[in-house]
C-alpha positions in Angstrom: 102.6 73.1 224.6 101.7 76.0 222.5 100.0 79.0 224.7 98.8 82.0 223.2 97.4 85.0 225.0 96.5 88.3 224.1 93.7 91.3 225.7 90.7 92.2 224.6 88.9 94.8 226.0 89.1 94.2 229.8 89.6 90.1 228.9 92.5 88.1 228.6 91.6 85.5 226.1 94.0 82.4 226.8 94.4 79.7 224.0 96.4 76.3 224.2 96.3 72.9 222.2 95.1 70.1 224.3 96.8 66.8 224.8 95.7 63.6 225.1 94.8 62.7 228.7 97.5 61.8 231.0 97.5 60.7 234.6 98.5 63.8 237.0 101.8 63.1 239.5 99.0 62.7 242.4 97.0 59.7 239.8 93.7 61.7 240.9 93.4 63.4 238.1 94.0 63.4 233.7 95.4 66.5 232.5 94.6 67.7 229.1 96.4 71.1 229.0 99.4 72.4 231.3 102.4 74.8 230.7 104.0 72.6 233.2 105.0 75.6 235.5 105.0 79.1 234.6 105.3 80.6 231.4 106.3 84.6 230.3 104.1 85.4 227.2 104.1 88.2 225.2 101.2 90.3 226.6 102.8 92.9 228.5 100.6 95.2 231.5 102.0 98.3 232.6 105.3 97.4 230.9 105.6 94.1 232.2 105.2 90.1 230.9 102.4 88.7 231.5 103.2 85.4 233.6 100.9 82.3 232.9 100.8 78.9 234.7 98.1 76.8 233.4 96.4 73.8 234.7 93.4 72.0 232.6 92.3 68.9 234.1 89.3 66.4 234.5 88.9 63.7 237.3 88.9 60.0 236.7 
């Protein structure tokens, strides 16, 4: 999964490639986007990585 992120202004703008829907662990849900846990990226605040974990889904 290809996550980007980077600040602008007082935003952080977040951009990721979607997938094709697949059924979530719980079967509730499709997911089109994940990082599939937490990711470090290179946007740093106050010195330090930026931490992502990103969930995109839609219900059945």
């Amino acid at each position: 999964m290809a996550v980007e992120a980077k600040i602008e202004g007082k935003k952080l703008i977040i951009t990721c490639d979607l997938e094709e829907p697949t059924p979530s662990a719980s079967g509730k849900t499709l997911v089109v986007a994940s990082t599939r846990g937490n990711m470090k990226t290179s946007v740093t605040i106050d010195g330090k990585p930026l931490i992502i974990g990103l969930n995109a889904y839609i219900y059945k």
